[in-house]
N, C-alpha and C positions, 0 to 999 in steps of 0.2 A: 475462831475456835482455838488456834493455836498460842493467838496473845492471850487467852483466858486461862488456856494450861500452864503459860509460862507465867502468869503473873498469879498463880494458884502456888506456883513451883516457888517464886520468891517469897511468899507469905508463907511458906513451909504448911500451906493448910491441902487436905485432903489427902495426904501420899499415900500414895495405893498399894506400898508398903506396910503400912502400919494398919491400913483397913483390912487388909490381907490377914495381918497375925491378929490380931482382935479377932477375929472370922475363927481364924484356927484354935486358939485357944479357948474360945467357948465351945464350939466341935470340933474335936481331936478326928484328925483322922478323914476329915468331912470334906467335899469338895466343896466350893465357894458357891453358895444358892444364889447368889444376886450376880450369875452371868446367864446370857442366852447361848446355852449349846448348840444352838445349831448353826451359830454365827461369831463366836470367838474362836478364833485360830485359822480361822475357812481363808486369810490371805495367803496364809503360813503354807496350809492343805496345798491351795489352787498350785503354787510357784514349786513350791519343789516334788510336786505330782506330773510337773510339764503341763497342768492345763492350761497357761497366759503361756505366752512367747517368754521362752529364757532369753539374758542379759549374753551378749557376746563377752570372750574371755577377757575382751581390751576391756569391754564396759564395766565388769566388774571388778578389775587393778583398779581402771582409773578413777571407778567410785571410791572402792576404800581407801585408795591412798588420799582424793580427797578428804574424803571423812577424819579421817587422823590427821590430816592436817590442820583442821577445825579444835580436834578434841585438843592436839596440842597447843590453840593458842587460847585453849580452854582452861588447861590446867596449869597455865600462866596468868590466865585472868578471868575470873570469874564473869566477868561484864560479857563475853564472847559464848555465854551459855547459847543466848537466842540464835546466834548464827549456826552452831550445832543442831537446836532444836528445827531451827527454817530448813537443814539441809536434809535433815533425816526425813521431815515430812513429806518432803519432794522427790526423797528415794530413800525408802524405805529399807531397813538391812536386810531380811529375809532375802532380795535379790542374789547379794554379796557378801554374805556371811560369811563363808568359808576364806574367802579373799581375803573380810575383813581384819579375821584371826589372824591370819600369817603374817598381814603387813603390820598388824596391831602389834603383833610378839614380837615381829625384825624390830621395829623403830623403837621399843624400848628394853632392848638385851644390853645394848653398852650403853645407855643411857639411864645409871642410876638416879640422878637425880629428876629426871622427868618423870621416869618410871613411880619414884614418890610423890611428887605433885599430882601423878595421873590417880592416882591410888583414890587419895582424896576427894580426884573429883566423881570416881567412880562410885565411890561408896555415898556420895551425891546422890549420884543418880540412880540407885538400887533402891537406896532407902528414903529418901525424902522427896523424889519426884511425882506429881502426879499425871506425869503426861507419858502415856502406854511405851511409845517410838522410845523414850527415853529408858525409863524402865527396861526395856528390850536390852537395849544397848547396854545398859549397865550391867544386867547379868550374864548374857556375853561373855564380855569381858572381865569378867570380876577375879576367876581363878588366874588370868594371868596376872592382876592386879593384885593377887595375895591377900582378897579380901578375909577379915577375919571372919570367924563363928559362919561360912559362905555356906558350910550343910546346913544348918538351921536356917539361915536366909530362901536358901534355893528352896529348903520345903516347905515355907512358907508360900511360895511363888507357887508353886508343883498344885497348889489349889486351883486354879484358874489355866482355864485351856488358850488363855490369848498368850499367858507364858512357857506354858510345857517347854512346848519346844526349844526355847533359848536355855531352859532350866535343864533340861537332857545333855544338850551339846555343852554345858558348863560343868555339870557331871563324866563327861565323858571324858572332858580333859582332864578332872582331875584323875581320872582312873579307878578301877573296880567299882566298875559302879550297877554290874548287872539288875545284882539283888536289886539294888534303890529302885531301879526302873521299873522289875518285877512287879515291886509293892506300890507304887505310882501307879503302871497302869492295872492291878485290881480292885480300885476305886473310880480309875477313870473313866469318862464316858465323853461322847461328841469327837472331834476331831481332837483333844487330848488323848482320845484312845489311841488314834491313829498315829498320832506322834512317839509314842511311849513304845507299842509293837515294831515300830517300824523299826526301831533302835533297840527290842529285846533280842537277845539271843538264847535258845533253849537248850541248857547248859544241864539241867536238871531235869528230870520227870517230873517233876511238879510243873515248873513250869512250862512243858511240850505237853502235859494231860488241859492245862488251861489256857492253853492255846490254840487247841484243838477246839476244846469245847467252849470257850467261852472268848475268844478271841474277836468275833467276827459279829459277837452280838453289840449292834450298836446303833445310831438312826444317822450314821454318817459314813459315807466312806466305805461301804461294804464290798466294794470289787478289790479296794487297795488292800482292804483289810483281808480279806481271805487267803490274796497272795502271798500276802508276809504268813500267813497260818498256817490254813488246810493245805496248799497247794507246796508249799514248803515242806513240810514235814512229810513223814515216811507215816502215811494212815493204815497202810495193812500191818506193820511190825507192832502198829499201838493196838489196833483190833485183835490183833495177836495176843499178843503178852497181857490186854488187862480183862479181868473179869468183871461184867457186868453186872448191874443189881437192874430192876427194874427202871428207877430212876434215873439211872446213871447212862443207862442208851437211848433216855429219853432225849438226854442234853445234847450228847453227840448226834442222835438223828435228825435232831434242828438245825444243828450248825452242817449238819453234812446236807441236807434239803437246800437251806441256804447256797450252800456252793452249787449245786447245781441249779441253781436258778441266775445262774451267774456265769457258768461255766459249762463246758462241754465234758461227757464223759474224758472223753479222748484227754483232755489237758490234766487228766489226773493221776499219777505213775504209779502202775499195776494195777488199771480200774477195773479190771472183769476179776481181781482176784480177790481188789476191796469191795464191791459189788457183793459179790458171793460171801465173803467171809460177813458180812454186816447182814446180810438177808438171813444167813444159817443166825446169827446170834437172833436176830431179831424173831425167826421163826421159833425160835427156842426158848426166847424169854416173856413173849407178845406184851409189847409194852405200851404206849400213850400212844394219842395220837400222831404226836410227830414222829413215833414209832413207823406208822403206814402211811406218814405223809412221805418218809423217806422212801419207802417203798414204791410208791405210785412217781414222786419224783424220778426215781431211777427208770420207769417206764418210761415217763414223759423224754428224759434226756436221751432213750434210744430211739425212742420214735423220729425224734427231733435228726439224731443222725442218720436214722433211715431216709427219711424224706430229703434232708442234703444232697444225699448221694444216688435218690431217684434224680433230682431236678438236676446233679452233674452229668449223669448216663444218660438222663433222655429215654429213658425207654424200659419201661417195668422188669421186661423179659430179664434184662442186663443185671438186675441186684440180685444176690439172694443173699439170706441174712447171714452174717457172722455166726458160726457156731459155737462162739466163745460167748455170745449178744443172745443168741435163742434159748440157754441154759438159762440165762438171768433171765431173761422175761417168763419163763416158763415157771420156774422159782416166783416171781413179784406175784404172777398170777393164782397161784396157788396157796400165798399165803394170804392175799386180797380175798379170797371164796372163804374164810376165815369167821364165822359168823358173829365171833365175838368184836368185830370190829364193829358192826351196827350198833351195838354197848356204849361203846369206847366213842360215837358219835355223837350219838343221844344224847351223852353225857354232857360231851363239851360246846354244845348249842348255844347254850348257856354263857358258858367263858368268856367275857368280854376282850381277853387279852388274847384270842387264838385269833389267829386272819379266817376272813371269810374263805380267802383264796383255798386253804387249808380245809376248811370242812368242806365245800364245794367239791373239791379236785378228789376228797375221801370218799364222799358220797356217792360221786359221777363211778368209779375204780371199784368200790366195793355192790353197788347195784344199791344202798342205801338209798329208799325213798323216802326223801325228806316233807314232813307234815308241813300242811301249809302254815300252820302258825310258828313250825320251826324257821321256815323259811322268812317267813315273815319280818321275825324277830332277825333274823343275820341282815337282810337287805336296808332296813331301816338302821343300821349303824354303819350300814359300807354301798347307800346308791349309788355312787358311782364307782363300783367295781364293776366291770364290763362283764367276769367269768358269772356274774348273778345271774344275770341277763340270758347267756347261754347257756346257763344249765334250767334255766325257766322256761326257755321254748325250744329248746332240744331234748329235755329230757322228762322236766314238771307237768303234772297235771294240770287239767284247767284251771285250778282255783290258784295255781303258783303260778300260772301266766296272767290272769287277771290281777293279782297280788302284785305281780312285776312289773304289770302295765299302769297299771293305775298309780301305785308309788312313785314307779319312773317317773313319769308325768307330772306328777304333785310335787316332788323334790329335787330332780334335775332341772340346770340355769334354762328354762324353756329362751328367754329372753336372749340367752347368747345364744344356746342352739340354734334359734332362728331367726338368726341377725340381719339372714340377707343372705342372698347368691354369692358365690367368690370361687374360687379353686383350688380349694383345701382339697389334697388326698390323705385317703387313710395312710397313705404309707410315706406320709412327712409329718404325720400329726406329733405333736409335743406330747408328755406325759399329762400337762397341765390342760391338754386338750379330750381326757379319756371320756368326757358327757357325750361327746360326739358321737365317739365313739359307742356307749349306751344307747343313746338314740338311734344310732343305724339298726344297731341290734333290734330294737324293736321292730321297726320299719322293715326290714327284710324279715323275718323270721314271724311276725304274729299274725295270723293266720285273720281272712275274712268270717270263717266262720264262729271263731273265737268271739269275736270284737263288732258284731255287726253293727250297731248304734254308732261306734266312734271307727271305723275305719275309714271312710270315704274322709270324713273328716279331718283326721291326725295326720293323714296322706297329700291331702292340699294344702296344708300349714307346712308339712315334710319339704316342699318346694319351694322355699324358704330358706331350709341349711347352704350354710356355707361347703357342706362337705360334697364332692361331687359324686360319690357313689349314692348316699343319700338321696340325693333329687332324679338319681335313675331311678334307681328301687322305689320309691314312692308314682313315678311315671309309671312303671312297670304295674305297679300295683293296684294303681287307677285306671288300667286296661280294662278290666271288667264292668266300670261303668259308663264306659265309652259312650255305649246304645242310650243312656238314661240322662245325659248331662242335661241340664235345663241353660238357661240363657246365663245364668251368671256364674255357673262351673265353665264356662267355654269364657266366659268373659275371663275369670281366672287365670285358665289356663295361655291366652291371648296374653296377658298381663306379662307372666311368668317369660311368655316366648320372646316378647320384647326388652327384655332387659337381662335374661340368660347369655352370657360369655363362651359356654362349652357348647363346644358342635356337637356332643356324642347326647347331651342331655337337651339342648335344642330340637336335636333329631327325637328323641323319644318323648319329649309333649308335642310336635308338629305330629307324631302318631298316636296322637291321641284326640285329635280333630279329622284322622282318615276317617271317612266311612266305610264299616264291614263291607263286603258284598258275600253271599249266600255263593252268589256263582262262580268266584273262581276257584281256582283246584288249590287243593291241599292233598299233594303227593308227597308221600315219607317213602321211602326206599329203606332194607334194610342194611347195613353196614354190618361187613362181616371184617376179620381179622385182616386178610389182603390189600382193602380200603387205606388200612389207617394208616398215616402218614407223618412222621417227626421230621420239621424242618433239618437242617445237616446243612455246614459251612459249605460242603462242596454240592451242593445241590444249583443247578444251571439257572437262570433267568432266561424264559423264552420271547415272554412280549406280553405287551398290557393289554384288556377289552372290558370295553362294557359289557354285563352281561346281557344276553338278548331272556325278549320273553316273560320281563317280570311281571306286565302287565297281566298276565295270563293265570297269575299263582297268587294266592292271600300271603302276600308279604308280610300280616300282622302276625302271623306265626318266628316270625325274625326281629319282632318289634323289640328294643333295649336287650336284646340276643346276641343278635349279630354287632360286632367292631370293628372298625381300623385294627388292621393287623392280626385280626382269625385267619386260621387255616379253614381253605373248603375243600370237598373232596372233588375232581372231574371222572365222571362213568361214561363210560360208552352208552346208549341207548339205543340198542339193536332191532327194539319193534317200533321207533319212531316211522309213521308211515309218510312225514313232509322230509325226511332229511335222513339220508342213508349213512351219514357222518355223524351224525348227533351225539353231542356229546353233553351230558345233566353235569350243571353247576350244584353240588349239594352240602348242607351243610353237616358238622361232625355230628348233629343228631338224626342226620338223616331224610332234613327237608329239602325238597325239588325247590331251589329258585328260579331256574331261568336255565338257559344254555351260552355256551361259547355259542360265537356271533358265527354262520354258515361260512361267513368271508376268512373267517380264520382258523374252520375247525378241520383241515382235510389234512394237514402237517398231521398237526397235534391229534388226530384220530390214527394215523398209522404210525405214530412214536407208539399208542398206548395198545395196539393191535399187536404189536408186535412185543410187547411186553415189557414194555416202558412204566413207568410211574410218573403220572406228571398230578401236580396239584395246584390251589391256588392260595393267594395271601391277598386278604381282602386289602383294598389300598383306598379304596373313598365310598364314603354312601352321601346321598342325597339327603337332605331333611325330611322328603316322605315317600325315599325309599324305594323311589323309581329306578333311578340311576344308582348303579353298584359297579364300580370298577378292580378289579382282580388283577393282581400279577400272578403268571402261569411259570411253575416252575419244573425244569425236570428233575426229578429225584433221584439223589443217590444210591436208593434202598436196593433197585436191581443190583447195585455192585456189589452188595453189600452181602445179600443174599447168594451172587453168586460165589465169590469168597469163602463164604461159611460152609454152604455145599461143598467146596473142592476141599476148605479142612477137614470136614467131617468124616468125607472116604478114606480121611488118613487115618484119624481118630478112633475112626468107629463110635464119636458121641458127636449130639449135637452142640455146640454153646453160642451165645454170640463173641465173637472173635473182633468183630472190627466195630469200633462204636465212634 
């Protein structure tokens, strides 16, 4: 590839300079149609984003001083082009650019005459190369080189996102060069955007209103891109000071959705006062739909910090909400009950350029029930959006679950969904993996009565994904035709058990070959507040057991239920008439399994007598559920309670104090 650039390079034919200006002078102003944006510039993007391993600071001297060692025996002789061209391909400048500059400018300050030779051979390489490395390199370097007419060159370059970037830092050196980049990047798009913002400064209100709003719009880079923006700038002082039109807080409520899809309230400075300040404008103006998508956004991103901070406490009792947080939700809510927003829905059904994610998340917020042929029409441009799926069987009628089932199926990679067994979880899945995810959705969530003709069916094929929630859930699901398999559902099922990897889904088709039995017990006990039990670092390890007794209880009530590493509750059993110790293994919904073994309940019955908390962590189950082994632990919750009592008689209120 490289001898074909350079012997392109000597024939002076293709310079991707001269294609460049051709380009721009029949569209002024146009960026260059004959690149792929999503793939010019994306080395440039990756390296100085830190997503590859950066160059250590030796590596980067001792490249550029190589490199300019080259150039100089370059611009003594032409013949030494290749060995340039071989070196650059092999390391590329973007690594050591900034390096390259300085050793570039040292080694030709008192060397006028090299500094002329080098000139020559740069304007070489700017203007008559056709090999990109090259080109790169020449505009680079060109402002130190004193290239002439180098504004008109650079903007020709400034077309194409593979040069931005070299084309910025050659403006930058020469100085004032804000505006230039301004006007660059409001044409730009792809990773030229990214390159162009990163390097704007908003020096003007023009420029801080379009950075705001139209900064972040792009199909590349949109975390990078928001940083240099939204997250930059002062958004309550611009909510402030500008007046809105309808249109005009349509743009800003896009790009502000955007950021919080990206971002956390919290990382945005003065968010409960931008928050509010954008909800009164919005309630005041009631504008488009990314009007109320911004709205339901801001929901979404409290929620999202509510549930963090449940799952850091551990313990419901422990949150209560922000009263800076409760104002805004109460405001999002009350401009959502808004009726003209069902309008505003209707409307953009329709829209091919609105995301589904978007009307979904509008519809779900606002109580908008979406007609099945609305619905229809959004899932057939976006099946694999997973939010389709759950607003079809959490929310849609039956004709939008049947719409959603039968689409799914017809349109999603059926062929890689069910590739085969493997150990795919949802919570390492790739973006590129989201069918999976679709699929699960159906499987768990669409109902036997829905689907009666193809459930048993779509359920046995379901043991088949790669994904291992998947092949529970369709286990689980295939529970109810346990009584009815005929010889080749069991053959199936037999098939599936021997070539299954996961114990936990193992376990739940070997309980699918249990036979029910009518006679044993199915005891539920109720669980009251006292019971419940949150693991805690300082909680004690008593000692392990199998549970006694299982034989005695319909274990299928625990079948794809119960797991390695659930919490179970241990109760005393006061009317057991075999065992004046008894203590019930149960689980958090309340089912009798079995009991602590007689041999090791007499301890552990007078810890809990005496007002102990002891609990267990399941630590093995069997394939069908016989054997159940529990670690028994004691609980810190008595300290924990007694603590907060002894504050309290200080207080005079209750809270939780120690967590």
């Amino acid at each position: 590839m490289v001898k074909i650039e350079i012997e392109n390079y000597i024939n002076n034919k293709n310079s991707i300079y001269y294609d460049l200006k051709e380009f721009r002078d029949r569209n002024p102003d146009t960026l260059y149609s004959y690149q792929d944006f999503e793939v010019a510039g994306r080395r440039e993007f990756k390296i100085i984003t830190n997503k590859v391993r950066k160059l250590q600071d030796y590596e980067k001297n001792r490249l550029a001083s190589e490199l300019v060692g080259h150039l100089c025996n370059y611009a003594l002789d032409e013949e030494k082009l290749s060995s340039v061209h071989d070196y650059i391909t092999l390391n590329p400048i973007i690594g050591y650019y900034e390096n390259l500059i300085k050793i570039f400018k040292d080694s030709m300050e008192n060397n006028k005459e090299m500094l002329q030779a080098m000139s020559k051979r740069v304007n070489n390489l700017l203007k008559e190369s056709s090999y990109s490395e090259a080109v790169k390199l020449g505009i680079l370097l060109s402002p130190i080189c004193s290239i002439k007419n180098l504004k008109d060159i650079l903007n020709v370059f400034s077309i194409h996102n593979e040069y931005i970037f070299y084309t910025i830092k050659s403006y930058e050196y020469i100085g004032s060069c804000n505006n230039i980049i301004f006007e660059i990047s409001k044409r730009s798009k792809g990773y030229g955007k990214i390159f162009c913002i990163m390097n704007l400064t908003p020096t003007t209100y023009e420029i801080k209103k379009w950075m705001i709003e139209k900064g972040c719009d792009n199909s590349v880079g949109i975390t990078e891109l928001l940083s240099y923006t939204m997250l930059s700038l002062d958004l309550l002082s611009y909510l402030e000071d500008t007046k809105f039109s309808k249109e005009e807080i349509e743009v800003f409520a896009k790009s502000f959705s955007t950021l919080l899809s990206d971002y956390s309230l919290d990382d945005i400075k003065y968010s409960t006062k931008v928050c509010n300040k954008l909800l009164e404008i919005i309630d005041n103006i009631s504008g488009g739909i990314y009007s109320l998508y911004a709205v339901v956004s801001i929901l979404y991103s409290i929620e999202a910090i509510i549930i963090d901070e449940y799952k850091n406490k551990g313990n419901s009792n422990s949150y209560k909400l922000n009263n800076d947080y409760k104002e805004i939700v109460d405001n999002c809510k009350k401009i959502c009950k808004k009726e003209l927003w069902h309008n505003v829905i209707a409307n953009e059904v329709h829209n091919i350029e609105i995301e589904s994610s978007v009307l979904i998340s509008c519809a779900d917020r606002t109580k908008y029930r979406l007609k099945k042929s609305e619905f229809e029409l959004i899932i057939k441009r976006d099946y694999t959006n997973a939010l389709l799926y759950k607003y079809a069987f959490s929310i849609g009628n039956k004709a939008i679950k049947k719409c959603a089932f039968k689409l799914g199926l017809g349109k999603l990679p059926m062929t890689e969904i069910l590739s085969g067994q493997d150990e795919l979880k949802i919570e390492n899945l790739l973006y590129e993996d989201i069918a999976q995810i679709c699929f699960f959705i159906i499987i768990k969530y669409a109902q036997y009565e829905d689907f009666i003709d193809e459930y048993k069916d779509i359920n046995f094929q379901a043991l088949k994904s790669p994904l291992i929630e998947t092949r529970i859930q369709a286990a689980a699901n295939l529970q109810r035709f346990k009584d009815e398999f005929d010889s080749l559902d069991k053959e199936t099922i037999k098939d599936a058990i021997s070539t299954e990897i996961v114990s936990d889904v193992r376990r739940a088709l070997n309980s699918l070959l249990i036979k029910s039995s009518s006679k044993k017990n199915k005891k539920y006990v109720q669980i009251d507040e006292n019971m419940h039990i949150d693991a805690h670092v300082k909680d004690i390890y008593l000692t392990s057991v199998n549970i006694a007794g299982t034989s005695y209880f319909d274990m299928s009530e625990i079948y794809n239920k119960l797991l390695e590493e659930d919490i179970v509750y241990l109760k005393r059993d006061f009317d057991n008439e075999y065992d004046k110790n008894a203590i019930e293994v149960i689980t958090t919904e309340g089912f009798v399994m079995g009991y602590v073994p007689r041999d090791n309940n007499l301890i552990l019955k007078n810890l809990i007598d005496k007002g102990k908390y002891l609990y267990g962590k399941v630590e093995e189950i069997s394939e069908d559920y016989s054997v159940i082994k529990i670690q028994i632990y004691l609980s810190y919750k008595d300290v924990i309670e007694e603590i907060t009592n002894t504050l309290s008689l200080l207080s005079g209120e209750r809270e939780d104090y120690l967590q």
